[in-house]
N, C-alpha and C positions, 0 to 999 in steps of 0.2 A: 589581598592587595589593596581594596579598596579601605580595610578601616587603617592601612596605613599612611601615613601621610606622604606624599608624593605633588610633586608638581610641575610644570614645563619639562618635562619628560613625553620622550618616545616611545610609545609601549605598543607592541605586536603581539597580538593574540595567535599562534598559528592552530588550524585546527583542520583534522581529517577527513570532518564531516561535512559535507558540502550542504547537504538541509539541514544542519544547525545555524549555518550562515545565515541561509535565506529566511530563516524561522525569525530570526532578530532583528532583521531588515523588514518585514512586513509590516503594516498599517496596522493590519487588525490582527491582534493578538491571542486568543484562547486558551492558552496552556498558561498555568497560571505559572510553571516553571520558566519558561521563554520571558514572561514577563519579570519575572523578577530579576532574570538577567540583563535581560535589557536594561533595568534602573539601575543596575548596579554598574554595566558598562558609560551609560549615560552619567554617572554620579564622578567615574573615573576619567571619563570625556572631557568633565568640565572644567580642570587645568591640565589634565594633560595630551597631547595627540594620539586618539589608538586607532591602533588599525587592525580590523581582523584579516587572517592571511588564511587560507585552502593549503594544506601541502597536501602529497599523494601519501596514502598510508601503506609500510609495507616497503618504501622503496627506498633503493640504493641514497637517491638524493635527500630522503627527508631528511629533517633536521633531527641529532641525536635525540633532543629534547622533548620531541614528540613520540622515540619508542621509549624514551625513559618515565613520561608520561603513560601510556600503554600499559608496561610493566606496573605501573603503584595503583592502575585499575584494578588490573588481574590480581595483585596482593591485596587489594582492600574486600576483594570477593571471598577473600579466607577466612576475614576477621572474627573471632568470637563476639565481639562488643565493639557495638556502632554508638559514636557519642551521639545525644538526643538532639541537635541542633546540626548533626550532618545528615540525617533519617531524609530520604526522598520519599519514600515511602513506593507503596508499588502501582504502577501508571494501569488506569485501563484498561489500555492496548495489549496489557500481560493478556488479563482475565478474558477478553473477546478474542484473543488468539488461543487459549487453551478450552475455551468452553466449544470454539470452531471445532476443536482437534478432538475433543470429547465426541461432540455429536457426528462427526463425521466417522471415529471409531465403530461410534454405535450403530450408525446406519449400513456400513461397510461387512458388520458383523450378520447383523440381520440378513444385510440382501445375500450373503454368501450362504446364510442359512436357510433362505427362502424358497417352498418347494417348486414354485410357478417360476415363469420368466425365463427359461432355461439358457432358451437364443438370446434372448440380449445378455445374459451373462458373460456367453462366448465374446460379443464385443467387448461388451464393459464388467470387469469383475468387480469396478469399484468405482464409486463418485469419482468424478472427471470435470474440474472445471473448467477444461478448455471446451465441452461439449455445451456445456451451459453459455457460456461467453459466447459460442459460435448460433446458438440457439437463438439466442435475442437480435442477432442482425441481420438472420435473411427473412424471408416473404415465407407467408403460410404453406403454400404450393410445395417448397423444397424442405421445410418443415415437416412437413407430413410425408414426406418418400423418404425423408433420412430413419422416423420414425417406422414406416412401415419395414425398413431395411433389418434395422440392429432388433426390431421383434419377430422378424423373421416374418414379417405380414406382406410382405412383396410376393409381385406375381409370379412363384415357381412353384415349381412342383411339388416340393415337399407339403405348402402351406394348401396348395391345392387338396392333394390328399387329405388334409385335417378338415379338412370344409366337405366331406363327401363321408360322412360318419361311416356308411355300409364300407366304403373302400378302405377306410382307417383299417377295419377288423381282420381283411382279410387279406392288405396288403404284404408284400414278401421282398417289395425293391421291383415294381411293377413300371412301366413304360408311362404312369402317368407320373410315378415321382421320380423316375431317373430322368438325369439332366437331360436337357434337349441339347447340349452342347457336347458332352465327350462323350456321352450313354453309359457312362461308367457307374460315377457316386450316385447318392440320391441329392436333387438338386432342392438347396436349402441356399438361403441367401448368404449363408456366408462361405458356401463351395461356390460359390459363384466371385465372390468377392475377393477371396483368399486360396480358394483349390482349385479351380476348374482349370486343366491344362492346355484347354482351349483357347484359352485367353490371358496367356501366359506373358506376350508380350505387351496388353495392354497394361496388365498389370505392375510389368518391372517400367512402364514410363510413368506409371500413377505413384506406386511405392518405391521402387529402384529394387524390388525381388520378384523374381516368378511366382514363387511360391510362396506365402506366409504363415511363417510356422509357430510365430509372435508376434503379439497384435503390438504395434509401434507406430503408428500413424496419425495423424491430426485430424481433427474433423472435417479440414478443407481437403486432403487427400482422398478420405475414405466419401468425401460429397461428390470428387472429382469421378471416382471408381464407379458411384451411385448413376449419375449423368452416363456413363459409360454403360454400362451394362442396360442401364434402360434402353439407352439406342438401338442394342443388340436384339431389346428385346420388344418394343417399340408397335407391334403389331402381333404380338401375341396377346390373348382374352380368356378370361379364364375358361369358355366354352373349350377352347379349344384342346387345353390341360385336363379336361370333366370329362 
């Protein structure tokens, strides 16, 4: 449009991307793409009035001309032969989004295959950025009890047992790793978290289940749970579990 000639004209750019808008509106520029659009809007600017327009994508009112648009994307993704002067070539953001998806593969594989760690597996079978993300914003203090929680290094029973090497050997589902709450299971932090029927109703106000039979919770749910059960348990020491 722009090496045609054109002049006191009204011309509407409508488009469905609301950060492409705001990308050619900014000051400071860095994609050397956005820049060049912009000189070329600016070049078409200079005799005639353009306005760029948002319409919603997808919907009843957009304008035809924007799914007709749409549609010659999705045909040009088929092409055998791109001319050399349409070539964008490949951004980036491809390559750090698929080397993420790589390494995250990799790690994913590993920890699934790793023979240690067992409890925390049970929480987390696999990298979890919302655990990461939730990590960086609280204080050390609840850091370390969420940690002690999903390694199963909290103060119950089970991990008692493991700290008492002679008890390890000759354990059988003994009174110091059965729960202190139902005397049922052996109490491991995540019967306490997810099974104990003891605590059936604190649980469906934390999670909205009694029971959890899939792990599907947020790190702020499962911190609330943590807070929770500590209280129950709040003046227990390990002397007392030995």
């Amino acid at each position: 449009m722009v090496g045609e000639y054109c002049e006191g004209d009204e011309i509407v750019v409508r488009i469905d991307n609301q950060a492409a808008i705001t990308s050619v509106q900014n000051i400071v520029i860095e994609s050397k793409l956005v820049l060049e659009t912009k000189k070329e809007l600016n070049k078409l600017g200079a005799n005639n009035k353009v306005k760029l327009e948002w319409v919603r994508s997808h919907a009843k009112s957009t304008p035809d001309g924007n799914n007709r648009a749409d549609r010659a994307a999705q045909q040009a993704t088929t092409l055998d032969y791109v001319r050399e002067e349409n070539k964008l070539g490949t951004p980036k953001s491809w390559f750090k989004l698929k080397t993420k998806e790589f390494i995250r593969k990799c790690w994913n594989k590993r920890w699934q295959q790793e023979a240690t760690a067992r409890q925390t597996r049970i929480f987390y079978g696999k990298s979890d950025d919302k655990m990461v993300k939730w990590s960086k914003k609280v204080n050390r203090r609840n850091l370390g009890l969420m940690v002690q929680t999903i390694t199963g290094h909290g103060l119950c029973g089970y991990h008692a047992g493991i700290c008492n090497r002679d008890h390890e050997k000759t354990c059988k589902g003994c009174e110091i790793c059965i729960c202190g709450l139902c005397k049922n299971e052996v109490e491991s932090m995540f019967h306490l978290v997810a099974e104990c029927p003891c605590i059936m109703e604190v649980r469906a106000q934390t999670f909205g289940e009694r029971i959890l039979d899939a792990i599907k919770w947020s790190p702020e749910q499962l911190w609330i749970m943590v807070e929770k059960i500590g209280n129950l348990l709040k003046d227990r020491t390990y002397e007392d579990l030995m």
